[in-house]
C-alpha positions in Angstrom: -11.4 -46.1 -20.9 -11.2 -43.3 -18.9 -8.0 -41.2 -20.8 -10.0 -42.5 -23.9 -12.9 -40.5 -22.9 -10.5 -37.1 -21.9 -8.6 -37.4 -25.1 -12.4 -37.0 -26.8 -13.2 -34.4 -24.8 -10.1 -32.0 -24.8 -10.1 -32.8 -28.9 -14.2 -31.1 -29.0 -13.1 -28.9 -26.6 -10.4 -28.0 -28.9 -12.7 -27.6 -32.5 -15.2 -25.7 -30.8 -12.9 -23.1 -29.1 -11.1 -22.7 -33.0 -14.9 -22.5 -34.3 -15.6 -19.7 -32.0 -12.2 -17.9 -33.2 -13.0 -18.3 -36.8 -16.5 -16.9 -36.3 -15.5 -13.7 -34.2 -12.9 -12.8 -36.6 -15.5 -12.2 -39.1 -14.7 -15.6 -40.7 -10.8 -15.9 -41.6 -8.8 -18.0 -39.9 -5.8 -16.3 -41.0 -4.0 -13.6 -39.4 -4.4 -9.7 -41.0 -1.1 -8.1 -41.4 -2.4 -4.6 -41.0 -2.4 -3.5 -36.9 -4.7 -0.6 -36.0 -2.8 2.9 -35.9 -2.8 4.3 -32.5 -5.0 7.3 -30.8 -3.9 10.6 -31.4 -3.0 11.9 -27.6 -6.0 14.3 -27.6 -8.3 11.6 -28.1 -7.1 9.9 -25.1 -7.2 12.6 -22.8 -11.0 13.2 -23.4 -11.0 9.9 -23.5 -10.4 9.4 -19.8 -10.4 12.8 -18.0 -7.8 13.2 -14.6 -10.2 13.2 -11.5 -6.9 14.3 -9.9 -6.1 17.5 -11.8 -9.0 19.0 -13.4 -8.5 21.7 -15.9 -8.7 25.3 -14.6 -12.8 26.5 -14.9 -11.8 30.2 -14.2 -8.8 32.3 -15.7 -8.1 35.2 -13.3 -5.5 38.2 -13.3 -2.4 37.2 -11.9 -2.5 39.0 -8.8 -5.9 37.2 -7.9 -3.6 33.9 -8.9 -1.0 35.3 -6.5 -3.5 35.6 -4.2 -5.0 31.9 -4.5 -1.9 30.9 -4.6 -1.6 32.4 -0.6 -4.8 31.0 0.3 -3.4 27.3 -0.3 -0.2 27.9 1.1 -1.7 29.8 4.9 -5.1 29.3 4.8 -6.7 26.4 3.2 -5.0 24.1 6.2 -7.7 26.0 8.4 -10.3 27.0 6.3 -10.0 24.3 3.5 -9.1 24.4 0.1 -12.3 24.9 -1.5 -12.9 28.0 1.4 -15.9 26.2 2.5 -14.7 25.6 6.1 -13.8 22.9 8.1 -14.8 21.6 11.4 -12.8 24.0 13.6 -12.5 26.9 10.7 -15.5 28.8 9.4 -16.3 29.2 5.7 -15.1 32.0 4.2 -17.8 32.2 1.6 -20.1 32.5 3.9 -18.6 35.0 5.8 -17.7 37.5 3.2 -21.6 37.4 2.0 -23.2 41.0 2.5 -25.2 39.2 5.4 -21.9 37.1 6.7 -19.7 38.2 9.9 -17.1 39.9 7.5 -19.5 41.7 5.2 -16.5 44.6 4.0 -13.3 44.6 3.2 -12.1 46.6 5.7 -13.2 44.3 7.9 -11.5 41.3 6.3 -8.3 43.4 6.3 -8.6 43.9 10.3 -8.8 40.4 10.7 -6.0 39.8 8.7 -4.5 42.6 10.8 -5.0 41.0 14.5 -6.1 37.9 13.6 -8.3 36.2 16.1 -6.8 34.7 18.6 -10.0 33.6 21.2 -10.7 31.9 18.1 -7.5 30.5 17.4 -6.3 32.1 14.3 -3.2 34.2 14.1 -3.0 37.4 12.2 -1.2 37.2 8.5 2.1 38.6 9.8 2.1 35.6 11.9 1.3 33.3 9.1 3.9 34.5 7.0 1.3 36.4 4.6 2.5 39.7 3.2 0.2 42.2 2.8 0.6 43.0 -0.7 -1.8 39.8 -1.0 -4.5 41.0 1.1 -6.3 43.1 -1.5 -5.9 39.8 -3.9 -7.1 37.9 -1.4 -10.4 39.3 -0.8 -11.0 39.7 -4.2 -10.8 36.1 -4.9 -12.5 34.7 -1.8 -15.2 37.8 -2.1 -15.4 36.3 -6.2 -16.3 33.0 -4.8 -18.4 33.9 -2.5 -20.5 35.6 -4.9 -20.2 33.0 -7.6 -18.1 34.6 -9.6 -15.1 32.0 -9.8 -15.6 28.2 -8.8 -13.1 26.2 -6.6 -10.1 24.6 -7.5 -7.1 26.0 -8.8 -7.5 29.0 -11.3 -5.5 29.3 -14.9 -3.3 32.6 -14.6 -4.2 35.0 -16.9 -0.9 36.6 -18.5 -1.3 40.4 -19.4 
């Protein structure tokens, strides 16, 4: 009696899982011989954006590129990538606003010069930055401070 009554059931089960086939594929019970074509690349890209490598929002010169490209190899350890500080590096942005602790660039450059070593930071020669960066440098980080160019990695403009 029992397999009776599971044979029934497994054989409804059965015509109403091919009844709800037929009805959500519009009807036909038969299968369609033409497959969809596939997305064009482009479509999937905007499709689903990379969270981990945004596209460039600024295009800058390629010695403030250079010069970005410096700040994530010496400084960004320190000061963090974005130049926004860290907890044992002050932000840079700040700094280099007209009312910050580094307010010129001669100022910046002295740093760079002697570093600041009660503070823990070693001058660029130390670092391994050249100074035919520093003027770059500035630039940039004086750009972001002002608003001028947005974090994250710049496109290189080619001249």
């Amino acid at each position: 009696m029992h397999a009776r009554h599971l044979l029934r059931n497994v054989t409804h089960l059965g015509v109403c899982s091919l009844g709800i086939l037929t009805a959500c594929s519009g009807g036909s019970a038969a299968p369609t011989t033409a497959s969809p074509s596939p997305a064009p690349a482009a479509d999937a890209q905007a499709a689903a954006p990379d969270p981990y490598h945004p596209p460039p929002r600024d295009t800058v010169e390629l010695s403030l590129y250079k010069a970005w490209q410096q700040y994530m190899l010496q400084c960004a350890r320190c000061h963090g990538e974005e130049g926004q500080g860290t907890t044992f590096a002050p932000s840079l942005l700040v700094a280099l606003r007209p009312d910050g602790h580094v307010p010129t660039q001669e100022e910046f450059v002295t740093i760079l010069t002697k570093g600041r070593e009660d503070k823990g930071m070693p001058s660029a020669g130390q670092m391994g930055v050249d100074s035919v960066y520093w003027d770059g440098l500035y630039r940039y980080l004086k750009g972001r401070s002002e608003g001028r160019y947005h974090g994250g990695r710049p496109a290189r403009r080619e001249s």
